[in-house]
C-alpha positions as CSV (number, residue, x, y, z in Angstrom):
1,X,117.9,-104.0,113.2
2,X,118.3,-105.3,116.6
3,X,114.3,-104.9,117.6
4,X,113.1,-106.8,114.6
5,X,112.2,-110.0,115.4
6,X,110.8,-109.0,119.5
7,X,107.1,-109.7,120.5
8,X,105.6,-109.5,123.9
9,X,102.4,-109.9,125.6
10,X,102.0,-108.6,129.2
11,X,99.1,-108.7,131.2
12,X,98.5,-107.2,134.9
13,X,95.4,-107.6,136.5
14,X,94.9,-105.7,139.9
15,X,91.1,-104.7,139.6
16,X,89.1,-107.7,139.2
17,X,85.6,-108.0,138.3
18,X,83.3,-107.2,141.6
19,X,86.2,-106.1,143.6
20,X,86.4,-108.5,146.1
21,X,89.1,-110.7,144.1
22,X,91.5,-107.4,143.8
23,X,95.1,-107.3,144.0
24,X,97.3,-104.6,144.8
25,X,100.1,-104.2,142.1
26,X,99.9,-106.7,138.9
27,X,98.9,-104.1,136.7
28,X,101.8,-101.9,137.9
29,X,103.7,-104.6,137.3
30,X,102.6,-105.2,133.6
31,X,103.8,-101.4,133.1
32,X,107.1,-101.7,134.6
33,X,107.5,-105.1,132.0
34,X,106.6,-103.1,129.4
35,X,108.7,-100.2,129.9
36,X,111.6,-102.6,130.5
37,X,111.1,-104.4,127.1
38,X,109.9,-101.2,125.1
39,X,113.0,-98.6,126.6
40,X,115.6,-100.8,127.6
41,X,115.6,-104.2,125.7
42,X,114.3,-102.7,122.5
43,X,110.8,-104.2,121.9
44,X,109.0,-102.5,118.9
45,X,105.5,-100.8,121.1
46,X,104.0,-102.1,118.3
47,X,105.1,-105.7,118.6
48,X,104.0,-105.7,122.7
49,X,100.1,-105.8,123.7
50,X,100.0,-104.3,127.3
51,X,96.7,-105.7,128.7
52,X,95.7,-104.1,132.1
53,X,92.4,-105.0,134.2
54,X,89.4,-104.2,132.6
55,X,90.4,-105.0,129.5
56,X,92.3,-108.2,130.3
57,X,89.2,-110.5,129.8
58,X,89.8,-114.7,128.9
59,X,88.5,-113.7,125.5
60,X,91.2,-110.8,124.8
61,X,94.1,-113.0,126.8
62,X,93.5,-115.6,124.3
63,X,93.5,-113.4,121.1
64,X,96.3,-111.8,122.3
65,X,98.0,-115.1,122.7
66,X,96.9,-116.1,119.0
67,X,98.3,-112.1,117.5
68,X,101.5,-113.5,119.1
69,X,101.4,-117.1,117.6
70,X,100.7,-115.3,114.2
71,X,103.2,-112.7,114.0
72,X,106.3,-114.8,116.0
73,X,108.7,-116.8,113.9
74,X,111.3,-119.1,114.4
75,X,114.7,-116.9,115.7
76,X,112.3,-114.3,117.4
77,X,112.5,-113.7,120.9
78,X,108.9,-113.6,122.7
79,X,107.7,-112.4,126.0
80,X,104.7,-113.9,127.6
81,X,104.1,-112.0,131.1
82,X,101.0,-112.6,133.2
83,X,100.7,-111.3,137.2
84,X,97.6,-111.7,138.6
85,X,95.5,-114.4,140.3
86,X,96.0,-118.0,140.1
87,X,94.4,-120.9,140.5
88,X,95.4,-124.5,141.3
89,X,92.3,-127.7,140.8
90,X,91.8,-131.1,140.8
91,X,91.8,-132.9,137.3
92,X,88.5,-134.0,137.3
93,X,87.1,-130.6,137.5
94,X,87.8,-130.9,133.9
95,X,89.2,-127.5,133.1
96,X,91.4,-129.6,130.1
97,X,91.7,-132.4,129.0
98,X,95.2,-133.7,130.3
99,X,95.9,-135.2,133.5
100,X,98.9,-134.0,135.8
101,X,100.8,-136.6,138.2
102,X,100.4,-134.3,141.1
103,X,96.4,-134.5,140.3
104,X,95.7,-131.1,139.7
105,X,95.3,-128.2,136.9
106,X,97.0,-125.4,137.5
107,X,96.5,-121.8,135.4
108,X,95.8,-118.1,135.3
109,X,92.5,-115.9,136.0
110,X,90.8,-113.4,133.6
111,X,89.8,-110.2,134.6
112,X,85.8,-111.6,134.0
113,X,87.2,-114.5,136.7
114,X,87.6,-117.2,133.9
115,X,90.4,-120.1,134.4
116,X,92.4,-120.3,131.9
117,X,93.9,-123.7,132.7
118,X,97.9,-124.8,132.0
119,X,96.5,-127.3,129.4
120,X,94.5,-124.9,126.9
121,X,97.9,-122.1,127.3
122,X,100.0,-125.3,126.2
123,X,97.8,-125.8,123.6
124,X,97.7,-122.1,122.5
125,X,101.5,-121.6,122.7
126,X,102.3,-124.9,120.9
127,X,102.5,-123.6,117.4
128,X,105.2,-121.2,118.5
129,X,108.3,-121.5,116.5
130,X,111.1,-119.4,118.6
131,X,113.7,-121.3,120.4
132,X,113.5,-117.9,122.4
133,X,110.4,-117.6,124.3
134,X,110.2,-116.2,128.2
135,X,107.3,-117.2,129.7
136,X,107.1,-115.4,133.4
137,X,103.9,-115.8,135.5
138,X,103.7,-113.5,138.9
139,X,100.6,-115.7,140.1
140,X,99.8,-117.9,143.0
141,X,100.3,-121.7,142.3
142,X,102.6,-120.8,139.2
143,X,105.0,-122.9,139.7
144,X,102.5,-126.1,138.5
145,X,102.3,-124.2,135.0
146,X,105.6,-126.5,134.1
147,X,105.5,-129.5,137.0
148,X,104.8,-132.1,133.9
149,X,106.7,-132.3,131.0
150,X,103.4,-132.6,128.8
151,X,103.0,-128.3,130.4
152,X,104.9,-125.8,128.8
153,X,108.0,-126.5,129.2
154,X,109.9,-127.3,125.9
155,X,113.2,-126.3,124.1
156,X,114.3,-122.8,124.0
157,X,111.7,-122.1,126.9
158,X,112.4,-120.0,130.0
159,X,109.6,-120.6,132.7
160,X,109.7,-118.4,135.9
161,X,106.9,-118.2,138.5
162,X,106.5,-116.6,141.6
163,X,106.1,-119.6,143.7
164,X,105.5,-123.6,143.8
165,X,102.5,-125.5,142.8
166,X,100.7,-125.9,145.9
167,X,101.6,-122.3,147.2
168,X,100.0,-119.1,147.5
């Protein structure tokens, strides 16, 4: 069975908490994702969570992360899709514990406006075992999610983001 084996998680946050952090189309985009993995690349709806504003809060990001750590094995292919806001900071903000050559922290932002810094993702995603794993971020300052080699970048791992480090 060619779906066997697929897990996703995609998040799209447009309507932020308070409304004066709102975007235009990341949610929209979370759908499209998910209709391209569910009707065209065979993804099991069961095996993608589709998180959309509201609901896309640092507390359900993360145990969406973790139901993908638990259910993915080695040979699986794995989707993790964020667009949304970024943020970029310096180190000694302290939002992890590692420190990048460039200086600064780089990560993703919860629908409750909570960073959720390169460093704690790395530390989430770590006990992934596919050699297969997409991870695609549509968020400002994406591109520093991978700028060290101690980030998420590892074997098997695809990294796209929608811009450099230091860009918007």
């Amino acid at each position: 069975d060619p779906t066997v084996g697929k897990w996703a998680v995609i998040i799209g946050i447009a309507d932020y908490k308070g409304g004066a952090n709102d975007l235009w189309h990341p949610d929209e985009d979370a759908a499209d994702m998910y209709s391209e993995l569910v009707n065209q690349q065979g993804y099991p709806a069961g095996n993608v969570k589709l998180i959309t504003n509201k609901a896309a809060t640092a507390t359900a990001i993360l145990a969406a992360i973790d139901w993908l750590v638990a259910n993915e094995i080695a040979g699986n292919e794995v989707v993790f899709f964020y667009s949304g806001h970024g943020f970029r900071t310096a180190d000694s903000a302290a939002y992890d514990d590692d420190s990048e050559s460039d200086g600064y922290d780089e990560g993703i932002v919860s629908y409750d406006l909570y960073g959720l810094p390169d460093g704690l993702l790395r530390e989430r995603f770590a006990s992934i075992d596919s050699t297969r794993f997409a991870l695609l971020f549509g968020s400002c300052h994406s591109g520093g999610m991978f700028d060290d080699d101690d980030d998420l970048k590892q074997t098997g791992r695809i990294i796209a983001s929608a811009c450099k480090a230091d860009q918007y």
